[in-house]
C-alpha positions in Angstrom: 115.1 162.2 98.9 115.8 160.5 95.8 117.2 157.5 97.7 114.6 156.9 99.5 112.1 157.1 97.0 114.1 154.1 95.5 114.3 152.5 99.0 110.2 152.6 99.1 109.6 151.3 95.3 112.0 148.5 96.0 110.2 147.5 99.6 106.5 148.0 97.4 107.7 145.7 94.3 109.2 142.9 96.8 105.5 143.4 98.8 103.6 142.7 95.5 105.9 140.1 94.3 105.2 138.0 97.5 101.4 138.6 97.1 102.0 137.1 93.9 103.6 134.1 94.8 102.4 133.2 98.5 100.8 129.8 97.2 98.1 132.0 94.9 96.3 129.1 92.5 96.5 131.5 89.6 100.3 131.1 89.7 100.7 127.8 90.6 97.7 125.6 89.1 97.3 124.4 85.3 93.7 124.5 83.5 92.3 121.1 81.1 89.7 122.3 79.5 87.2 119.8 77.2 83.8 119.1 76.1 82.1 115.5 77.1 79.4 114.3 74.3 77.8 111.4 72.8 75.8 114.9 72.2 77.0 117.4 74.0 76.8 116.4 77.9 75.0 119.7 80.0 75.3 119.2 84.4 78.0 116.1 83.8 80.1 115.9 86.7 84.4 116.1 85.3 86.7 114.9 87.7 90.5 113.9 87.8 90.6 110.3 88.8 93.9 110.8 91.1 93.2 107.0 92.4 91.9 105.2 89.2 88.7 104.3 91.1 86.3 105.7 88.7 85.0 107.6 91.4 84.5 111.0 92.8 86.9 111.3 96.1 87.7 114.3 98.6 90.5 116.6 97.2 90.0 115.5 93.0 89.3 118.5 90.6 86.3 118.7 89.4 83.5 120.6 87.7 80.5 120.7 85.5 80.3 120.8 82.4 77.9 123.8 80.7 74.9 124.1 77.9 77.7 123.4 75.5 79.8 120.2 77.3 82.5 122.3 78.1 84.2 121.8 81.4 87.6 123.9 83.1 89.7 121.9 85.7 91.9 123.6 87.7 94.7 121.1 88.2 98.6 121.3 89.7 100.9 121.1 86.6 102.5 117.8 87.8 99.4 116.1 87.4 98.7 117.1 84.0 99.1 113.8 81.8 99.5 111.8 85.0 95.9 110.8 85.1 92.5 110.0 83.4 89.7 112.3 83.5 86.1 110.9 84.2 83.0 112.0 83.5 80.0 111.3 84.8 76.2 111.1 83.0 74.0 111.3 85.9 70.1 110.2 85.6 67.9 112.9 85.4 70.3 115.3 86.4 72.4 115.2 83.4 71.1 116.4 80.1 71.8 115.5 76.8 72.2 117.7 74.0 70.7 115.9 71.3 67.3 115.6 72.4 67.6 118.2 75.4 66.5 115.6 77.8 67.6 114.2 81.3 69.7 110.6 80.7 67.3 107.9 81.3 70.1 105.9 83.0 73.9 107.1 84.5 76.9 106.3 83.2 80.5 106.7 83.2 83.2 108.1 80.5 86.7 109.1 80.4 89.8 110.1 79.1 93.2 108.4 78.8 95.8 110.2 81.2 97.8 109.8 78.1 95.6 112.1 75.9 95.2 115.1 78.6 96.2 118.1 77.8 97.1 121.6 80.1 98.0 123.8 76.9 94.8 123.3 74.4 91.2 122.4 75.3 91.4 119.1 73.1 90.3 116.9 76.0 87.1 115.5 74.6 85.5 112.9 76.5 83.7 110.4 74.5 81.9 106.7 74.6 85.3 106.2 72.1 87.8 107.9 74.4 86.5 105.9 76.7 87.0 102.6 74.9 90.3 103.5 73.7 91.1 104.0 77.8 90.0 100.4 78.8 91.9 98.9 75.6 94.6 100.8 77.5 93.8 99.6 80.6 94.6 95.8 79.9 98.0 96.7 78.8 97.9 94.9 75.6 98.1 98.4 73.6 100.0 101.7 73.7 97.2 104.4 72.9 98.5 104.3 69.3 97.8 100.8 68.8 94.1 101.0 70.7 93.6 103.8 68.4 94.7 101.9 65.2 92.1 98.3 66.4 89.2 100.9 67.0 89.5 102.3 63.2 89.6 98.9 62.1 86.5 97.8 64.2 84.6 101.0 63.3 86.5 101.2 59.3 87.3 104.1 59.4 90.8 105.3 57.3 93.7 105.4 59.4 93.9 109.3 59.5 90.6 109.6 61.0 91.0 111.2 64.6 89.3 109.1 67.3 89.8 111.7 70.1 88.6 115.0 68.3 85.0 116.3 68.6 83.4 114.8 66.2 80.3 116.9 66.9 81.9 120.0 66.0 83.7 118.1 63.0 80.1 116.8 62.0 81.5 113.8 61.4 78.4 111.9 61.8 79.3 108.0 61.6 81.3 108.9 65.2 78.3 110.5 66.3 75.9 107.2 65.6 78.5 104.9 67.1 79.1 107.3 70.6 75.3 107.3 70.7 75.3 104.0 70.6 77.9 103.1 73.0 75.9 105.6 75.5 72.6 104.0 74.9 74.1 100.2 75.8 76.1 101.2 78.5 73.3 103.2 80.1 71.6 100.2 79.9 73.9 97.9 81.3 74.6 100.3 84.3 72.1 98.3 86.7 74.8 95.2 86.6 77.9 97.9 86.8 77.1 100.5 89.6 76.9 99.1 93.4 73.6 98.6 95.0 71.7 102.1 94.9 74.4 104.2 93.5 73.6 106.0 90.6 78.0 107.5 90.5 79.9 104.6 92.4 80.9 101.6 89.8 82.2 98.4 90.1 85.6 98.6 88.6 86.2 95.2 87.7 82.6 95.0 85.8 82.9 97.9 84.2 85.9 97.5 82.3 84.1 93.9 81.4 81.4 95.8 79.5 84.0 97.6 77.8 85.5 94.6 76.9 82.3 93.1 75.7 81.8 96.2 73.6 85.0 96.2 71.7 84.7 92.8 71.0 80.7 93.9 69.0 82.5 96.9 68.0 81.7 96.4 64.6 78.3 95.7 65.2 78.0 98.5 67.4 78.4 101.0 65.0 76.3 99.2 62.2 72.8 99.5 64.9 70.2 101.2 63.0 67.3 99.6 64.6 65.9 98.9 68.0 65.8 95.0 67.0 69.7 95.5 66.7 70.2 97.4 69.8 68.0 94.9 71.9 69.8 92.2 70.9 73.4 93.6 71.5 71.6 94.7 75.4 71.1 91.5 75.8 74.7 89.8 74.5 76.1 92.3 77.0 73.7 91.5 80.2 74.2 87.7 79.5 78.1 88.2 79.6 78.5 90.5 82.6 76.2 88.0 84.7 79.5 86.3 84.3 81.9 88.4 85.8 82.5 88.0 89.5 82.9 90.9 91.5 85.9 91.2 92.8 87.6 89.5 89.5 91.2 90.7 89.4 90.9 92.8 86.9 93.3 91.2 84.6 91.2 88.7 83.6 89.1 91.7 81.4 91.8 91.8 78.7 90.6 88.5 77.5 87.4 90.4 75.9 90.1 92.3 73.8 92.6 89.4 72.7 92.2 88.0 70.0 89.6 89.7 68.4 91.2 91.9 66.3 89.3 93.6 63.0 86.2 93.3 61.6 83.7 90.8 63.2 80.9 91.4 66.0 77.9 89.6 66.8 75.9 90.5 64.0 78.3 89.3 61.3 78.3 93.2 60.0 
C-alpha cells in the first residue's frame, strides 16, 4: 500500500512539473519594466524594437504605459539587452502628466538596448535617453562617452545620472530640458513621420533631428521663452528640409562630429 502510495505521488509531481514547464510564459519570459516622461507619459504605446525600424511590427512586446508612465514588457530573456525600447507619444491619445492634456503633436522616444534592464525597473525612457541612443546610433560613442558629451552640452557634473528619473529625483534642470526636447520634436514631427501617419517615422530624418538637437544642445536647455523656442523650431525645420529621404543613414553622424562642448545656436 505504501508503495503505491509513493508510485502515485511520484506520477502526480512529474504531472505538475510538466504543467509547469510545457512552454508556460511565466517560466520562460523576462519582465523590463520603466516609466516614459518628459512628464510622466499616460496611454504611450512601449514596444521592443526587434528590427530597429522605430516602428510597431507583428510579434514585438508591447504595452501601455499607466496614470503614472509605468509600462511591463513581457520579453524572452535572450532579448533582454539585445534591443532598444521605443516609445511612442501619440496626438490626442497620449496624455501628458504635467498639464494632464492630450500631446498636441506625436512623437517618438527610446531607450538604448545597452541601458535595458530584466532585473530592476530602471528603464526610463526619456527625450535624453533618447538622445544618448542616436549619439549611439552613429557609432562615434560607446554609451559612456554619449553620456559624458550630453553632461557637457547640458553642464551638468559628471556624476549626474542621465538615464534616472529625474521626475522622481526632482531634479528639475532635466525636467526643463526633456520638456523641451518634446516640445521641438513634436513640432518637427510633420517633416519626420510619413505622409498621414501619426506612429510610422522616417528613420533616416529622424535621427537628423536628433542630430540637429545635440548639436543646440546647449541652447536647448537654456529656452526659457517662446522667442527662444521659435527660433530653435525654425533652425531645425530649415535643416531637415535638407535631408533626403532615403539618406544612408550614415551621413547623420556628421550633426554630432565635431561639436563637442558648450556652444549652440544661441551662443548660451
Amino acid at each position: 500500500m505504501k508503495r503505491e502510495i509513493i508510485a502515485a505521488a511520484a506520477v502526480l509531481a512529474v504531472g505538475m512539473l510538466a504543467g509547469c514547464g510545457g512552454g508556460s510564459s511565466s517560466t520562460t519570459a523576462a519582465k523590463v519594466a520603466g516609466k516614459v516622461a518628459d512628464g510622466y507619459l499616460y496611454q504611450a504605446t512601449v514596444f521592443m524594437d526587434k528590427n530597429n525600424n522605430y516602428r510597431l511590427d507583428a510579434g514585438e512586446p508591447t504595452a501601455q504605459t499607466d496614470a503614472n508612465g509605468a509600462y511591463t514588457l513581457t520579453v524572452d530573456p535572450a532579448d533582454v539587452g539585445k534591443y532598444p525600447i521605443v516609445a511612442l507619444a501619440v496626438k490626442d491619445v497620449t496624455i501628458d502628466q504635467d498639464t494632464g492634456l492630450p500631446v498636441a503633436h506625436s512623437y517618438l522616444l527610446s531607450l538604448p538596448k545597452d541601458s535595458v534592464s530584466g532585473t530592476v525597473s530602471s528603464n526610463f525612457i526619456s527625450p535624453i535617453s533618447t538622445q544618448v541612443r542616436e549619439m549611439m546610433e552613429t557609432g562615434n560613442y560607446t554609451m559612456t562617452q554619449a553620456m559624458d558629451q550630453m553632461r557637457l552640452k547640458l553642464h551638468l557634473s559628471q556624476d549626474a545620472d542621465l538615464m534616472g528619473d529625474y521626475m522622481a529625483g526632482q531634479n528639475t534642470a532635466l525636467h526643463q530640458t526633456a520638456q523641451n526636447m518634446a516640445t521641438l520634436m513634436g513640432g518637427q514631427m510633420g517633416q519626420v513621420y510619413q505622409s498621414g501617419s501619426n506612429t510610422v517615422v522616417d528613420v533616416n530624418r529622424y535621427r537628423g533631428m536628433m542630430g540637429v538637437m545635440f548639436s543646440n544642445m546647449s541652447s536647448v536647455r537654456a529656452a526659457t521663452t517662446d522667442a527662444d523656442m521659435t527660433q530653435l523650431m525654425t533652425l531645425m525645420s530649415s535643416d531637415l528640409n535638407n535631408i533626403t529621404i532615403g539618406q544612408p543613414f550614415h551621413n547623420m553622424s556628421s550633426y554630432f562630429g565635431g561639436m563637442m562642448g558648450g556652444g549652440g545656436m544661441m551662443g548660451r
